[in-house]
C-alpha positions in Angstrom: 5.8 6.8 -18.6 5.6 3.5 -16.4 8.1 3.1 -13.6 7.3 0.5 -12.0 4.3 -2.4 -11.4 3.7 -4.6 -7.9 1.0 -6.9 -7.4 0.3 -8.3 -4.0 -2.4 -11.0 -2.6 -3.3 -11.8 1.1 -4.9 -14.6 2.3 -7.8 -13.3 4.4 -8.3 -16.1 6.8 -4.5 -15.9 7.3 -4.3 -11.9 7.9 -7.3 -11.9 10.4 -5.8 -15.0 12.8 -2.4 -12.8 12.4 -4.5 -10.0 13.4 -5.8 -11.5 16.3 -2.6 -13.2 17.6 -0.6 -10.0 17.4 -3.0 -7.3 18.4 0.3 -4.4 18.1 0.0 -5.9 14.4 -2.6 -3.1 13.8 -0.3 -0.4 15.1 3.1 -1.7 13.5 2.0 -1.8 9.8 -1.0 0.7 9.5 -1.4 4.6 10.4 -3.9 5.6 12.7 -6.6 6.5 10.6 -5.8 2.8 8.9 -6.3 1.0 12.0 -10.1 1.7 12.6 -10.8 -0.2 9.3 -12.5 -3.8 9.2 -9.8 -6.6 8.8 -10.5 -7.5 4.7 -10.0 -3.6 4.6 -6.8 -3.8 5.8 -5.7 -6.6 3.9 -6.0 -4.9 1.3 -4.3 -1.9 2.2 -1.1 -4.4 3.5 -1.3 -5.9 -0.3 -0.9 -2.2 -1.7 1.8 -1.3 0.5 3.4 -4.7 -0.7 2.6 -3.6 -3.8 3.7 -0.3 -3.8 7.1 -1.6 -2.4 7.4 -4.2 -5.3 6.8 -1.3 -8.2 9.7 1.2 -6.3 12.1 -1.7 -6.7 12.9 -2.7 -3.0 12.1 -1.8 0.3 15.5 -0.6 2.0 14.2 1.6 4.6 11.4 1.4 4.4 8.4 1.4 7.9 4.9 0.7 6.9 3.4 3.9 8.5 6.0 5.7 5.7 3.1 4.6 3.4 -0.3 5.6 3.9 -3.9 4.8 2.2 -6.2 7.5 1.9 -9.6 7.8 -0.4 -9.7 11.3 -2.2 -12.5 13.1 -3.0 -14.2 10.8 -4.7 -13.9 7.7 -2.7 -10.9 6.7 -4.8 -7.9 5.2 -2.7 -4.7 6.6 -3.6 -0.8 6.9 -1.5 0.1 9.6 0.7 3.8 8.9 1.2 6.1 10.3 3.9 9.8 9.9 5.2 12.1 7.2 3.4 9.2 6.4 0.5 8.3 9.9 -0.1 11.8 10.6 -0.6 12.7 7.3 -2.5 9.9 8.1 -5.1 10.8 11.9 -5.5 14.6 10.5 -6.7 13.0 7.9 -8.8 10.9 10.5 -10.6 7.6 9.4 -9.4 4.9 11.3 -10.4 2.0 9.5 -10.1 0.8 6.4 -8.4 -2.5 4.3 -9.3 -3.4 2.1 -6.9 -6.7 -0.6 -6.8 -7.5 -2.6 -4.1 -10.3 -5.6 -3.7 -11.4 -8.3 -1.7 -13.5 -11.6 -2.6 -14.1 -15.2 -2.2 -11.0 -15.1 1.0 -8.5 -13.2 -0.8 -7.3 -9.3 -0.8 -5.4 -7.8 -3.9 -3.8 -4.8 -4.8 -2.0 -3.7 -7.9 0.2 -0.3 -7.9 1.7 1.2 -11.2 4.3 4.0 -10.4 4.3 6.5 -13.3 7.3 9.1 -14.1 6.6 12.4 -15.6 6.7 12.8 -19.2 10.0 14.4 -20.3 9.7 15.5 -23.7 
């Protein structure tokens, strides 16, 4: 069952000169692994974690690094949650997340659907 649904968009142009102003940028809203990534891949990753933030309902508590992007075994991106998120999605029920990323023509997007286990 659907929990929850965030869409986010960045502004590429914008992220990068943000990006470049504020070089501890970087370290504030992305893990380590994150960081070595090229800007339009981080954009993308910001818009998830927007996203993400969006389908839980709020972000009380929340630090970016609580909220991690990682590519599984197939190249597919998906959430590895830890602290404050992890534990705000285990009370929600969240089961599964579904994330997609892109980026074209100057813009990143993401879209995240939350999904609760099945009860019955």
């Amino acid at each position: 069952m659907i929990a929850g649904i965030g869409v986010d968009v960045v502004d590429l142009a914008r992220f990068s000169r943000a990006i470049e102003r504020t070089p501890r940028l970087r370290e504030r809203l992305f893990t380590e692994a994150e960081r070595r990534l090229p800007v339009h891949s981080l954009a993308a990753r910001f818009a998830a974690k927007e996203a993400l933030i969006k389908a839980l309902g709020g972000s009380e508590g929340v630090r970016w690094h609580d909220m991690e992007i990682v590519a599984d075994g197939e190249g597919d991106p998906g959430f590895v949650l830890h602290n404050v998120v992890e534990r705000d999605a285990r009370a929600r029920g969240i089961a599964n997340i579904h994330v997609s990323m892109t980026h074209d023509a100057g813009v990143a997007m993401a879209f995240v659907v939350t999904e609760r286990a099945d009860r019955g």
